[in-house]
ZAMARGU-4260 file (C-alpha; in steps of 0.2 Angstrom, whole numbers, plus 5000, padded with zeros to 4 digits):
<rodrens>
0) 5000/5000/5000 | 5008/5016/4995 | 5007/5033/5007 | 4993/5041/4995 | 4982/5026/4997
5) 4984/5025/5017 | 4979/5044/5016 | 4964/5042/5008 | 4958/5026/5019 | 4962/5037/5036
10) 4952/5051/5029 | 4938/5056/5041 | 4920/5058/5032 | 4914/5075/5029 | 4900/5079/5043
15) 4883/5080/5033 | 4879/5098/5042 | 4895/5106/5029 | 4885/5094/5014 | 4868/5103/5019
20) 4880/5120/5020 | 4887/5118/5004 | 4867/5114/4996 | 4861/5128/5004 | 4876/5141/4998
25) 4874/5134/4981 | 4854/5135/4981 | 4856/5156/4986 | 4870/5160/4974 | 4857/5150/4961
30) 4842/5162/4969 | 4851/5178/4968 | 4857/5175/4949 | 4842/5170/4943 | 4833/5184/4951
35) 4846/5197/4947 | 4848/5194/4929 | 4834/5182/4921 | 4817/5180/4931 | 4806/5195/4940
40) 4796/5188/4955 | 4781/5201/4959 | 4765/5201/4972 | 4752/5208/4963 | 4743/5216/4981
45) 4727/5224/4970 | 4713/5220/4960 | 4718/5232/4946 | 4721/5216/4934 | 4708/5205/4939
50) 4701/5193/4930 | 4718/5190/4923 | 4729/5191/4940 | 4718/5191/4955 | 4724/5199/4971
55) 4737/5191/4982 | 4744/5181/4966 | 4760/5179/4961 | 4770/5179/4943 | 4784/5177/4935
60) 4793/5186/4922 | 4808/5187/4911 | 4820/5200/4911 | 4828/5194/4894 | 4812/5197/4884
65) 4814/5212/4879 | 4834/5212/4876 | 4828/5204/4860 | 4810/5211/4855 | 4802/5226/4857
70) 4788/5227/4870 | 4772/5226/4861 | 4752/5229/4863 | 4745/5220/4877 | 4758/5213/4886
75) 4760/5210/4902 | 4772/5218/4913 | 4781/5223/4928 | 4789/5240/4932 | 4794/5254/4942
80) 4779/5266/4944 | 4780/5282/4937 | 4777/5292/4952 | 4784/5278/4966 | 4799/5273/4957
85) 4804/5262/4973 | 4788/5252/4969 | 4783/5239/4956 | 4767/5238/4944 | 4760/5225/4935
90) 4749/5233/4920 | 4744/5229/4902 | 4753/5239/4889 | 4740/5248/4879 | 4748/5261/4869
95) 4764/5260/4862 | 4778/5275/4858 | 4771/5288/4847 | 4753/5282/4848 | 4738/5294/4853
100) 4725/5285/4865 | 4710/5292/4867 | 4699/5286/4880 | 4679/5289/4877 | 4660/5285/4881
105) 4670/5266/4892 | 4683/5261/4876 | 4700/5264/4870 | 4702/5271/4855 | 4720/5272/4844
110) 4728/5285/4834 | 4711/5292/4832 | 4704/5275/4824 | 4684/5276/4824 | 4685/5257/4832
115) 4689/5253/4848 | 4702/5242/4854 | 4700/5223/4854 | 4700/5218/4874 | 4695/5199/4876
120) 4702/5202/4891 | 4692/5214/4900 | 4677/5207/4907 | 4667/5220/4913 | 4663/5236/4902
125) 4673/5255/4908 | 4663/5265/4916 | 4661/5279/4903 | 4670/5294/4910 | 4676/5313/4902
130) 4688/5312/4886 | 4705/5309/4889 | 4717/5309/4876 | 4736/5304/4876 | 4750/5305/4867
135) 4762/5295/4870 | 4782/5299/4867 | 4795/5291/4861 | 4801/5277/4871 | 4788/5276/4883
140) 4771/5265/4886 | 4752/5268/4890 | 4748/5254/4902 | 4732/5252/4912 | 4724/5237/4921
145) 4711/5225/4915 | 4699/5229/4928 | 4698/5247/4921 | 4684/5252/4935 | 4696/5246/4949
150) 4714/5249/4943 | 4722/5265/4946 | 4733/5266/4929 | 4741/5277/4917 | 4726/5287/4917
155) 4727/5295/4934 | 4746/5294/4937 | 4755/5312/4939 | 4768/5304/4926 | 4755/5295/4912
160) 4770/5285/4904 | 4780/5270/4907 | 4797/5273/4900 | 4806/5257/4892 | 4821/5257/4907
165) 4809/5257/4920 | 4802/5242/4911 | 4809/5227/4923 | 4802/5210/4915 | 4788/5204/4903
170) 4774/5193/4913 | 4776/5175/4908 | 4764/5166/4919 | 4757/5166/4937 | 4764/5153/4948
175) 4753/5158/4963 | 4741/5150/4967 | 4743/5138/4954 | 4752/5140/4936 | 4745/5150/4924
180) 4751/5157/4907 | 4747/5174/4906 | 4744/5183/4888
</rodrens>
């Protein structure tokens, strides 16, 4: 037997507390990438979406989406609110940069289009309110919530516009409670 074996057969075990170290260090390093660089995790706390997120769920979304696309009508996303920064929305793209949204008698009208937008999603009619008009600039978005009686959206914020870097991940699906892919 040559030294090098004799060393490995004298070798004490590892304790399995430094095994269940090692899992768990590996585990948040894992967590912190993923949520740093690829996936958003957000609580939607409202009912400004509902029927499509209730209150109390939760989603997930990618942070890659749009390194490669454009963000486009009626996604889904989460982002910094224009007039809380520190605080994250989850809201429906409506308008898109340089578009003019008009808002009248409970629809949403584009870029002074006679029809009103297609919204499978909404389930229960706008309350018909005053006129409201929006352009929106370059590099910016027009979001508002699904439950447009109940959400309190792009229509009532100080800053009405959601500027592509404040944009923090496209909604993929809710994973709380239950899965759900999200469109």
């Amino acid at each position: 037997m040559t030294d090098s074996e004799s060393n490995r057969e004298t070798k004490k075990p590892r304790p399995a507390w430094l095994d269940w170290l090692q899992i768990f260090a590996v585990a948040a390093v894992l967590a912190f990438v993923l949520n740093t660089f690829l996936i958003a995790n957000a609580r939607v706390p409202t009912g400004s979406m509902i029927t499509t997120i209730m209150p109390g769920d939760r989603v997930i979304g990618s942070r890659l989406s749009y390194r490669f696309e454009d963000p486009a009508r009626g996604d889904i996303i989460i982002f910094h609110a224009p007039d809380e920064p520190e605080t994250l929305y989850v809201k429906r793209i409506i308008g898109l940069p340089g578009d003019k949204v008009t808002i009248r008698d409970g629809h949403v009208y584009l870029n002074d289009s006679e029809t009103p937008l297609e919204e499978s999603y909404i389930k229960e009619p706008m309350k018909p309110a005053a006129l409201q008009e929006f352009q929106v600039p370059e590099g910016a978005y027009f979001c508002m919530g699904d439950n447009r009686n109940g959400s309190v959206d792009a229509r009532y914020w100080k800053n009405h516009y959601v500027y592509r870097d404040k944009i923090v991940a496209k909604v993929l699906f809710r994973y709380w409670p239950g899965i759900k892919a999200l469109k």
